[in-house]
C-alpha positions in Angstrom: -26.3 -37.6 80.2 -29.8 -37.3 78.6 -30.0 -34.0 80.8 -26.4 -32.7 79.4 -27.6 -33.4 75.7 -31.0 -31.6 75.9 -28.9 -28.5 77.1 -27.0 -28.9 73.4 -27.5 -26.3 70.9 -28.9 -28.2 68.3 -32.0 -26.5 67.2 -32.3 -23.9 65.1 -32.8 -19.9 65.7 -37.1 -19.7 66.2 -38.2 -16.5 64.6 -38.7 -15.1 67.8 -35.1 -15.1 68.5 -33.8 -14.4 65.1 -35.9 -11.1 65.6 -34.8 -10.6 69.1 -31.2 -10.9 67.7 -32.0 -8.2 65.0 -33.1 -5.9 67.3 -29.6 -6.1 69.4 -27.9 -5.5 65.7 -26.5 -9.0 65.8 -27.2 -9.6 61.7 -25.0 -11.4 59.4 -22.5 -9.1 58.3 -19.3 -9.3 55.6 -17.2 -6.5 55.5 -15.2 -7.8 52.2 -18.5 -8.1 50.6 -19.1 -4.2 51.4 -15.6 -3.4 50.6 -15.4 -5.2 47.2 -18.6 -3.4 46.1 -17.6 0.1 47.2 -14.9 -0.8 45.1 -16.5 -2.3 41.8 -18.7 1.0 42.4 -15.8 3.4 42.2 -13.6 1.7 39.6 -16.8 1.6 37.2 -17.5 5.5 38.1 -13.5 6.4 37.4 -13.2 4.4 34.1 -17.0 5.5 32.8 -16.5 8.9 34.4 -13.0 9.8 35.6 -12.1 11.7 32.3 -14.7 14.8 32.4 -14.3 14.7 36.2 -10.5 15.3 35.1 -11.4 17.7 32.6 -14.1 19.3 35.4 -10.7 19.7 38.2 -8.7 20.6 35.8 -10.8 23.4 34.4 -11.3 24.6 38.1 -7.4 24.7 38.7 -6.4 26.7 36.0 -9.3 28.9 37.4 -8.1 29.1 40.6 -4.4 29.7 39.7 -5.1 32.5 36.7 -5.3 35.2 39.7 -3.0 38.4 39.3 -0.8 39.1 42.3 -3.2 41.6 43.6 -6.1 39.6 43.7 -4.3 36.8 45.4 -3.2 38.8 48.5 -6.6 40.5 48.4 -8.5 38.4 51.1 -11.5 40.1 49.5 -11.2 38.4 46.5 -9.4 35.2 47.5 -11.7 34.0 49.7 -15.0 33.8 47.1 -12.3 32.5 44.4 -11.3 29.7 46.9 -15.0 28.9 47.5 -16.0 28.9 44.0 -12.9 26.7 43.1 -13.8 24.4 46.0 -17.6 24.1 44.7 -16.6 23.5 41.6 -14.4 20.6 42.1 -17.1 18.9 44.6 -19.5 19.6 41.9 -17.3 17.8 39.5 -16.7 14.9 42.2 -20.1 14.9 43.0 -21.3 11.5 40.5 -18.7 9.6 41.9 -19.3 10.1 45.6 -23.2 9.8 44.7 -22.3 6.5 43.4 -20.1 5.4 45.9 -22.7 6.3 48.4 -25.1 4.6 47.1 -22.9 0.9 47.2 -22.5 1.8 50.3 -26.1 1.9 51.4 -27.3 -1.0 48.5 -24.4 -3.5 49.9 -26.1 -4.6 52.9 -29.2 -6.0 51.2 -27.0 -8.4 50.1 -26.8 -9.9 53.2 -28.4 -9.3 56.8 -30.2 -6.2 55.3 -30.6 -2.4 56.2 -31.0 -2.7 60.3 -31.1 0.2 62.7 -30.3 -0.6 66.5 -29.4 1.8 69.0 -28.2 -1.9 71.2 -24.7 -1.7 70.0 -23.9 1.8 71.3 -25.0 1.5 75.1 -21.4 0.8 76.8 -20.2 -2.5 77.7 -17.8 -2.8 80.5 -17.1 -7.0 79.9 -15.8 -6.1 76.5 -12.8 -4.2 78.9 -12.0 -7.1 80.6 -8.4 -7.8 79.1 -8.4 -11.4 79.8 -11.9 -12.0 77.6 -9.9 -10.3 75.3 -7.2 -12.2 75.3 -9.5 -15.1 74.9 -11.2 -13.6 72.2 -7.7 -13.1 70.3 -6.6 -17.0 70.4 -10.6 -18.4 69.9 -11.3 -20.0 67.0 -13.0 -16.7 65.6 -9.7 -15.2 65.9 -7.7 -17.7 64.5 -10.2 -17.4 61.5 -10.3 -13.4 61.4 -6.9 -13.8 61.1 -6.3 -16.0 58.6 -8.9 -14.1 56.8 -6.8 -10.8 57.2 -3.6 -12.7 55.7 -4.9 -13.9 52.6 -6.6 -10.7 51.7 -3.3 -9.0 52.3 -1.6 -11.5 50.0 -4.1 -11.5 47.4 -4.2 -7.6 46.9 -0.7 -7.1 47.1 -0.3 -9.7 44.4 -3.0 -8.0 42.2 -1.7 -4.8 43.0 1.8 -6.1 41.9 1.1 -7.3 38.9 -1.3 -4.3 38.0 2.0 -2.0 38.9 4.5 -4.5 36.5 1.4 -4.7 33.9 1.2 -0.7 33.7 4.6 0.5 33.9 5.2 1.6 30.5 1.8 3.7 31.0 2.7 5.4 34.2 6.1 6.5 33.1 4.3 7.9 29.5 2.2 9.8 31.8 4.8 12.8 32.2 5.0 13.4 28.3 1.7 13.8 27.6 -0.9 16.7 27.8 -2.7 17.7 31.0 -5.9 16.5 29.7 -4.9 13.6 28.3 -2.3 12.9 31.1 -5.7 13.2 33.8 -8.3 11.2 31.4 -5.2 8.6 31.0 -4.5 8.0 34.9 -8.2 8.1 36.0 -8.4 5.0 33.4 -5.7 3.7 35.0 -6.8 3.9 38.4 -10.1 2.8 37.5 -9.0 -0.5 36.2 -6.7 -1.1 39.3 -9.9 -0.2 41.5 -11.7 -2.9 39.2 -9.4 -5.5 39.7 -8.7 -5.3 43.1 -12.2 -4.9 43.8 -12.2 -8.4 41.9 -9.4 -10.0 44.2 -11.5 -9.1 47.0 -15.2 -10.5 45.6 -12.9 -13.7 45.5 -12.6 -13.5 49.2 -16.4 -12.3 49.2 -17.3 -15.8 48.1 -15.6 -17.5 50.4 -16.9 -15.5 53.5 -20.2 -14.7 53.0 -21.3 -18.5 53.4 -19.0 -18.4 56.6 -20.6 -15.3 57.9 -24.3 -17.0 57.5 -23.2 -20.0 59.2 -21.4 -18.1 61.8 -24.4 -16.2 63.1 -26.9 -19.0 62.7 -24.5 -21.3 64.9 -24.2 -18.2 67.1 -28.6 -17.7 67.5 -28.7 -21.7 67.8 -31.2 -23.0 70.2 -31.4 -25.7 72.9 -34.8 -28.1 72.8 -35.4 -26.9 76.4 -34.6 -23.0 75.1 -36.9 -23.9 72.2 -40.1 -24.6 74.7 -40.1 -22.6 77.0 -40.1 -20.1 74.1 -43.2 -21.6 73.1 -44.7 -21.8 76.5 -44.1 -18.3 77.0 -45.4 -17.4 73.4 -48.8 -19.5 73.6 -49.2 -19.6 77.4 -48.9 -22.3 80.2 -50.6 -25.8 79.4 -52.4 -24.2 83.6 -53.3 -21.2 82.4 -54.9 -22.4 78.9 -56.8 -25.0 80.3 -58.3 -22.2 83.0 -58.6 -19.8 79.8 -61.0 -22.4 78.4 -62.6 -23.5 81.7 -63.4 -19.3 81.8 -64.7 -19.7 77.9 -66.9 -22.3 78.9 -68.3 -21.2 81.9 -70.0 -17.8 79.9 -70.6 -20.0 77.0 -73.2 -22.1 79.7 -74.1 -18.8 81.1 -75.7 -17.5 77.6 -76.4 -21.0 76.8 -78.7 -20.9 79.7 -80.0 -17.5 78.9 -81.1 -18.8 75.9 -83.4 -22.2 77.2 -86.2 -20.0 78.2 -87.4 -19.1 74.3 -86.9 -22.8 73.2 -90.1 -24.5 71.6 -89.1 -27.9 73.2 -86.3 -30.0 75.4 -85.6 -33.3 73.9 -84.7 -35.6 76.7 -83.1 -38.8 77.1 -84.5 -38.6 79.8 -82.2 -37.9 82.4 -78.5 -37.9 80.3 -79.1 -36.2 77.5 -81.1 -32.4 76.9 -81.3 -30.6 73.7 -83.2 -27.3 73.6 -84.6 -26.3 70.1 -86.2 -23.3 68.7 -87.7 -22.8 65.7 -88.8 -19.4 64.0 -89.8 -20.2 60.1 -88.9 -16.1 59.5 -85.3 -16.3 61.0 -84.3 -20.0 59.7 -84.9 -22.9 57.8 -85.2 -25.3 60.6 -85.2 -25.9 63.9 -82.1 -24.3 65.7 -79.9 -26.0 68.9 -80.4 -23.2 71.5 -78.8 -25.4 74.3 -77.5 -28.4 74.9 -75.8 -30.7 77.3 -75.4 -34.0 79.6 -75.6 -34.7 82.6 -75.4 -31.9 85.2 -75.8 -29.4 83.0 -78.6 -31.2 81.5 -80.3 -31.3 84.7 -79.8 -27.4 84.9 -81.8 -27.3 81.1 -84.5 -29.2 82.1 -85.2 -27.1 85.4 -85.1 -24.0 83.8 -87.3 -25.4 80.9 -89.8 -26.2 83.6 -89.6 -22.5 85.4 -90.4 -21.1 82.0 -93.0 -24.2 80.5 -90.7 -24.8 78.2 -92.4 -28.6 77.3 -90.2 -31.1 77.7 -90.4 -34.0 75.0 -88.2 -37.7 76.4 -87.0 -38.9 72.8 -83.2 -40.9 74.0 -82.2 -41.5 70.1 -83.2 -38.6 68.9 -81.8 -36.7 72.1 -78.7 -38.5 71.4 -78.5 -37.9 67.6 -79.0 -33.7 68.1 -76.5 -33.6 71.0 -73.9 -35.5 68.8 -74.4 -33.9 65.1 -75.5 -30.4 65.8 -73.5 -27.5 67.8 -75.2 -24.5 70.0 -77.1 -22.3 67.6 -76.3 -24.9 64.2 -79.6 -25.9 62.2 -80.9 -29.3 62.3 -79.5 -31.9 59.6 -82.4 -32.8 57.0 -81.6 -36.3 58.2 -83.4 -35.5 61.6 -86.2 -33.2 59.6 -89.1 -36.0 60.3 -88.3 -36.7 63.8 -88.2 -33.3 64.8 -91.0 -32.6 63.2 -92.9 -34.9 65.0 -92.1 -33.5 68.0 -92.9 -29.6 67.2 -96.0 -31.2 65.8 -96.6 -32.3 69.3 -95.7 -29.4 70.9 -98.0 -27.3 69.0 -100.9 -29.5 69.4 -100.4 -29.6 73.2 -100.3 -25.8 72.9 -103.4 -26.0 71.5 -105.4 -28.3 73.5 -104.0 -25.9 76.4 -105.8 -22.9 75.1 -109.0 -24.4 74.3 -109.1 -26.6 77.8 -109.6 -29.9 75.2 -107.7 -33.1 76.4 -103.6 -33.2 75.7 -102.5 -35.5 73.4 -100.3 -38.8 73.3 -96.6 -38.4 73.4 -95.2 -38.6 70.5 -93.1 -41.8 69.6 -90.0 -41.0 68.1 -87.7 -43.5 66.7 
């Protein structure tokens, strides 16, 4: 049971797989959202703009009709007067299709975003298998798709209804009025119906664009087991980490050691504990922590100390205190200032006595 439950899709999409899923195109998409502001878009272009694009076509039909008979079975001539009429009325057109365009290419910021795939096109022979369509028809998607299809039939032949009752008169005025004031009149006309069906469907907009989100977040949900092995194979095996660091460490000793043969003293504890310090008054303030360690590897400090005469200084507290407060190639803490010093002090004087043959002196006692 606890097996069957962890196998549950209850965690959310990591961004891992939410990128994954972007890749494949799977992004949260509503095609009434697009469609209603494709729609808004036009409907404001017709009523701001539909007269002089009226005017515009209107001015390039008469144009292209005031040909004499010879001209117009001169293929000559009626071929450039077709072309010009036919640039002429795109040119016209042009503002609206620029805006229209351009809701088309701003409406998916909305939601999802702009996202380019190349997943989507590579054939998929499942999606041929008639009974997974089938399945597909009567799932609960379907169901919902349909229901969805319904209601935005009913609502925009209801709009489109009442825009028809509303504007009647209009439409049948249309016939006794100028040319130019017949076109400026109907693009205001099917502006507005544009608008308000464009408005029916924003209604519908509303509804689905919270569904759509939900949808594809329920769709890119995550098991806990999903969920961490996702993780494991993002930051690596708990195995190969722990050799990763074993591998760190192992170089870190290997320049630590490196490093032993130019300390000024090895503070001892004395068989535990080894701390190698070096001090140059032109590099650092104080006394620096060359090498350290317990142990084995202290062992390993003190013998190569001894290979090099490295002096070797048994101080267990103060040993303790360096290997605990201070890291490989850290300064001192001013709290251990006088102890140390009484050890470099020492070491210096033993230097010293070694040069001018005079008697060593005594240990130092360091508390």
């Amino acid at each position: 049971m606890a097996e069957h439950s962890d196998q549950e899709r209850t965690e959310r999409a990591t961004p891992k797989r939410l990128e994954e899923a972007r890749k494949e195109g799977r992004v949260p998409r509503s095609q009434e959202l697009t469609t209603s502001v494709v729609l808004l878009a036009a409907g404001t272009a017709l009523l701001f703009l539909g007269g002089r694009v009226g005017q515009a076509l209107a001015a390039a039909m008469r144009e292209g009709l005031d040909l004499t008979r010879a001209e117009a079975l001169d293929e000559a001539q009626l071929l450039p007067a077709l072309s010009a009429a036919l640039f002429h009325a795109g040119l016209a057109c042009l503002p609206i299709f620029g805006i229209v365009v351009l809701a088309v290419l701003v409406a998916p910021l909305a939601i999802g975003g702009w996202n380019v795939s190349g997943k989507p096109l590579v054939p998929d022979f499942k999606r041929l298998d008639p009974l997974a369509g089938i399945g597909r028809m009567f799932s609960a998607r379907g169901v919902i798709e349909l229901a969805k299809a319904l209601a935005k039939f009913a609502l925009v032949a209801l709009v489109a209804a009442w825009l028809l009752w509303r504007s009647a008169g209009e439409l049948m005025a249309l016939g006794g009025q100028s040319p130019e004031a017949a076109i400026a009149h109907s693009t205001r006309l099917v502006g507005t119906t544009v608008l308000a069906l464009a408005g029916a469907l924003l209604a519908i907009a509303a509804i689905d664009v919270p569904y759509q989100l939900w949808r594809h977040a329920s769709e890119l949900r995550m098991s806990r087991e999903e969920v961490r092995q996702e993780a494991k194979e993002s930051d690596g095996s708990p195995e190969v980490k722990g050799r990763i660091r074993q591998v760190q460490q192992a170089l870190a000793r290997g320049r630590m050691m490196q490093d032993v043969p130019t300390a000024d003293v090895i503070v001892t504890n004395p068989t535990h504990f080894a701390v190698a310090l070096r001090y140059d008054e032109r590099r650092s303030r104080a006394p620096v922590v060359v090498a350290k360690g317990t142990d084995l590897i202290a062992a390993r400090i003190r013998e190569i100390g001894r290979e090099h005469g490295v002096t070797i200084v048994e101080a267990p507290p103060l040993a303790r205190a360096l290997h605990r407060s201070v890291d490989i190639g850290g300064e001192i803490p001013a709290a251990l200032y006088a102890a140390v010093a009484q050890v470099l002090t020492y070491v210096y004087q033993l230097r010293a006595a070694r040069r001018s043959g005079a008697a060593p002196p005594p240990p130092p006692t360091v508390h």
